[in-house]
C-alpha positions in Angstrom: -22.9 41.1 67.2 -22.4 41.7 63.7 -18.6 40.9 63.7 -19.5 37.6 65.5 -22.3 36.8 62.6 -19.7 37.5 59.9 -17.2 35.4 61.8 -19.7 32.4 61.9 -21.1 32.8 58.3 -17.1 32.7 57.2 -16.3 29.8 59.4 -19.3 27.9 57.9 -18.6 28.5 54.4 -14.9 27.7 54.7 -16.1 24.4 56.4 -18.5 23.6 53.4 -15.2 24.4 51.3 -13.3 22.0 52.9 -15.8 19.4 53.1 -17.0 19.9 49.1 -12.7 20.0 48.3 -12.4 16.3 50.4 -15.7 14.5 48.4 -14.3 16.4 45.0 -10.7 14.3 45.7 -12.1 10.8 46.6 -14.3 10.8 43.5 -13.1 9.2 40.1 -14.5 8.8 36.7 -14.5 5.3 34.8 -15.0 6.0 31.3 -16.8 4.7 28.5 -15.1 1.4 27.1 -13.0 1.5 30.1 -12.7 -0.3 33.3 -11.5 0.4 36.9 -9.1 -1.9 39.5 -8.6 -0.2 42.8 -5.2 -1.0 44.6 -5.8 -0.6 48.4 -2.2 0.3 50.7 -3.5 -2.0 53.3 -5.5 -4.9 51.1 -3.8 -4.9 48.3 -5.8 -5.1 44.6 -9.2 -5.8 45.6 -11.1 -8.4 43.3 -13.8 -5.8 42.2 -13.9 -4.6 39.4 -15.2 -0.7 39.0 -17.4 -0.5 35.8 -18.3 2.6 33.9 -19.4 6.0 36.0 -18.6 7.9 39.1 -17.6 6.6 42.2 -16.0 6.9 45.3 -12.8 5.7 47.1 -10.5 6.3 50.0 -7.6 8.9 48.7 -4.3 8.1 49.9 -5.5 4.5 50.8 -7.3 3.9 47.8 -6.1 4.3 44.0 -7.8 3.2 40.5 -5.6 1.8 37.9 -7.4 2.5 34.4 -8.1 -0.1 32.1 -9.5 -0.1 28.3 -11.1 -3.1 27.2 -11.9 -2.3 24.1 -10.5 -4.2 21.1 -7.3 -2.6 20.2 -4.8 -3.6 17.1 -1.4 -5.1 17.1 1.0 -5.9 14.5 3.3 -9.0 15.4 6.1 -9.9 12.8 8.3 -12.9 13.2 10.5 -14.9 11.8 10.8 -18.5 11.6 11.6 -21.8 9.6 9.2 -24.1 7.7 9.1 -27.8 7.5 11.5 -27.9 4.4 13.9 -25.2 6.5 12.7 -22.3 4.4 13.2 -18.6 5.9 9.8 -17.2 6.6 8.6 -13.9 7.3 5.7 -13.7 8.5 3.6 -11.2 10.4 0.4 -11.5 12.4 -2.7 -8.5 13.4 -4.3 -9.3 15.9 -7.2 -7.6 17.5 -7.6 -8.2 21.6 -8.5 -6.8 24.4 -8.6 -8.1 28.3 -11.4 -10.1 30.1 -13.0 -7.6 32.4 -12.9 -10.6 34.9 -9.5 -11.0 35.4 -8.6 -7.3 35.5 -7.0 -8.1 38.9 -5.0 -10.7 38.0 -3.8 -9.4 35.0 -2.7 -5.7 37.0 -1.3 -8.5 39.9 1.0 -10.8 37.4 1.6 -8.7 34.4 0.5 -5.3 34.9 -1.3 -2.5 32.8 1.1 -2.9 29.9 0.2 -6.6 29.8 0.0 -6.6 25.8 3.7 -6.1 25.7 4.7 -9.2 27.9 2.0 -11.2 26.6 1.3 -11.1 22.7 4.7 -10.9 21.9 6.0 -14.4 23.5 2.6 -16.5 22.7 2.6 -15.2 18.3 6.1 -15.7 18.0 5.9 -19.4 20.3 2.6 -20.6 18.1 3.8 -19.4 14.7 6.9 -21.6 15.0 5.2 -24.2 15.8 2.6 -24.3 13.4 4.8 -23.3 10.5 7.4 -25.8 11.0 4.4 -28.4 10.3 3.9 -26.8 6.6 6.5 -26.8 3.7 6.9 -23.3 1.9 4.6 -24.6 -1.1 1.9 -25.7 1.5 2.3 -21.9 2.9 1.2 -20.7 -0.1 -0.8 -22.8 -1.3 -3.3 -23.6 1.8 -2.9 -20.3 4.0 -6.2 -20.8 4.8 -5.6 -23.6 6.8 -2.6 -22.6 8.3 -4.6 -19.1 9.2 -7.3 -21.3 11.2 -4.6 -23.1 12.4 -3.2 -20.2 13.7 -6.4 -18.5 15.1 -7.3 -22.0 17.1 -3.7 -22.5 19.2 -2.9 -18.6 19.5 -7.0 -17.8 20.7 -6.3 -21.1 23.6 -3.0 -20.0 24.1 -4.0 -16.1 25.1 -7.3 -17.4 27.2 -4.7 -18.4 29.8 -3.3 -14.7 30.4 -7.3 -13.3 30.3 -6.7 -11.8 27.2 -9.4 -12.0 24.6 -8.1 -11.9 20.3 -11.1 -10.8 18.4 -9.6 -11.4 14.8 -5.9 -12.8 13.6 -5.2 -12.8 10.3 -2.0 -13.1 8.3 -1.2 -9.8 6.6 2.3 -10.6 5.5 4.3 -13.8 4.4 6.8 -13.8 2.4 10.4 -16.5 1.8 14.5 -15.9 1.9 16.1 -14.5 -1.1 17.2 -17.8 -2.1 14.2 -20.2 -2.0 12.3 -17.0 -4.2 15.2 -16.9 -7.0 14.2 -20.9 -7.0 10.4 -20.2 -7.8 11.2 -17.9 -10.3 13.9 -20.0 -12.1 11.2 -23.1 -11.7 8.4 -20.2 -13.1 10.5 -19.3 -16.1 11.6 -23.3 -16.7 8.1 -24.5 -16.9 7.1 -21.4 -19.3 10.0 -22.5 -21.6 8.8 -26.1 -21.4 5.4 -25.0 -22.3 6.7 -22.8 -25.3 8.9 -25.8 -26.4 5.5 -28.4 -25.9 3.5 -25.7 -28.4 6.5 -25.0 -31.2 6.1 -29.4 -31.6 2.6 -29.3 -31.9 2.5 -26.6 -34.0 5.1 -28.4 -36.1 2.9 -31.6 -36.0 0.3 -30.5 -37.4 1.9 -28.7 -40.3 3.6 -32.2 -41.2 -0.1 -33.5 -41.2 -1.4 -30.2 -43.2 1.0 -30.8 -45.5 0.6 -34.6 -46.1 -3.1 -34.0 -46.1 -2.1 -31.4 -48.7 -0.1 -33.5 -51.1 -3.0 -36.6 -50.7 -5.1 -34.4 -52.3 -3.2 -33.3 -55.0 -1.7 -36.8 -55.9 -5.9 -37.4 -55.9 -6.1 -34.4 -58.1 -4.1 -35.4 -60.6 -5.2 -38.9 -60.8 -9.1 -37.9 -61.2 -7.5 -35.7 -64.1 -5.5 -38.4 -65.9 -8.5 -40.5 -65.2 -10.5 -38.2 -67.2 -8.5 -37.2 -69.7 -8.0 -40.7 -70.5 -12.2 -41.4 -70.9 -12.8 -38.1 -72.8 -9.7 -36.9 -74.5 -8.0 -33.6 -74.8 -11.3 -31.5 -75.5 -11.8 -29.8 -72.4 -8.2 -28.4 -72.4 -8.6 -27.2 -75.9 -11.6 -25.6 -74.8 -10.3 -23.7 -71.9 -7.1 -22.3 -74.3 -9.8 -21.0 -76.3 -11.5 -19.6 -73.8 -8.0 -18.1 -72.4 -6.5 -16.9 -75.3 -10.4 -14.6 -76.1 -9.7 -13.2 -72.5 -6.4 -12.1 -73.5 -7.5 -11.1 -76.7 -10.0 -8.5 -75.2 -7.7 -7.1 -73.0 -5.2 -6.1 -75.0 -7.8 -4.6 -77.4 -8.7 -2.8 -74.4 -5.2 -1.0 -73.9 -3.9 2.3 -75.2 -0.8 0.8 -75.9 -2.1 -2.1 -78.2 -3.7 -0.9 -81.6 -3.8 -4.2 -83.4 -2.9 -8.1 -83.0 0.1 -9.1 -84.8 -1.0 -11.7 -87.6 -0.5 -15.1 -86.9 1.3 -14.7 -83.9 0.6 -17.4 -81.3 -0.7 -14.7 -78.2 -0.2 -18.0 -75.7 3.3 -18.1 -76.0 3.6 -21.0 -78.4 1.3 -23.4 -76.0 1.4 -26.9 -77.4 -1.8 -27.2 -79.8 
């Protein structure tokens, strides 16, 4: 009796084994961020799609292919031509991630590594075509509107794989080796032209300094004349005087002077 009681306890535990080893296998986990698409042997990838949690499918029959829908980076460089047939390099980030919609279609057409077949083709197909519109001046000079440009064809252009782009922006742009030694040669031609414009000014107006200069002297001397003319030679008599005391004093001031030589003209024989 015992042996039979062991043999049916054993039996019934090894059948809950089995049973709890069979739900353990046709149970899967979608995680956070993530989404699920099941791929059935005999229907083929259902149109559901599995959102985040535990749940149950067929094993063998059944299979969930993984997806992540959150918004993930990319990095695109390409190069192209501009309107003037300029070299450009240019390279795009973009930020996508798919519609949880079209999940099936996307694992049906492109498959889980969609990004690759997809991003790739449409960046390099939309920035040729909106470059080639722009010269390379217009590039630089309104990359804004070439940016929303851009954003607008590439956003349409994506929306037709089910692929979502969060944010493109242009990270990097630069010309060929030849059309930047032009910029710099035009750079350093219109510095020169501006150092050439300022050295003529500045010559200009010391023409017109010195003519105002010499006005005022010619007007100078003719007030003088004027005056000398009305009131005679007394006020340059006055200021000799007035020089020859201030030499006077400061000779009598010096160590090396003891006395003034008599009658000796101390203005160096100035007309009297």
């Amino acid at each position: 009796m015992a042996a039979n009681l062991f043999n049916r306890i054993g039996q019934v535990g090894l059948g809950v084994a089995l049973v709890g080893g069979v739900v353990n296998s046709a149970l899967y986990n979608v995680d956070g961020g993530y989404r699920a698409v099941i791929f059935d042997r005999f229907a083929g990838v259902k149109n559901t799609v599995v959102g985040e949690g535990t749940h149950f499918f067929i094993p063998w029959v059944q299979r969930p292919i993984m997806f992540d829908i959150r918004s993930r980076p990319r990095n695109v460089p390409v190069i192209t031509g501009s309107k003037d047939l300029q070299n450009v390099n240019i390279t795009l980030r973009i930020l996508f991630r798919p519609i949880p919609e079209s999940l099936p279609k996307i694992y049906t057409v492109l498959g889980v590594d969609y990004e690759e077949r997809v991003l790739p083709s449409i960046t390099t197909e939309v920035l040729k075509a909106v470059v080639a519109q722009f010269d390379a001046g217009e590039l630089i000079t309104q990359r804004e509107m070439v940016s929303q440009k851009v954003n607008e064809d590439l956003t349409e252009r994506a929306a037709q794989f089910g692929v979502i782009l969060d944010d493109i922006s242009i990270t990097h742009l630069t010309f060929g080796k030849e059309f930047t030694q032009a910029v710099e040669l035009k750079q350093v031609a219109q510095q020169d032209a501006e150092k050439a414009r300022f050295l003529v000014e500045k010559a200009e107006q010391q023409k017109k300094a010195a003519v105002i200069s010499a006005e005022g002297d010619a007007q100078a001397a003719l007030l003088l004349a004027k005056a000398f003319g009305e009131a005679g030679d007394g006020l340059v008599e006055l200021r000799r005087i007035e020089a020859a005391e201030d030499i006077a004093y400061q000779l009598s001031r010096s160590r090396q002077v003891s006395y003034l030589p008599v009658g000796q003209n101390v203005l160096l024989n100035l007309p009297q």
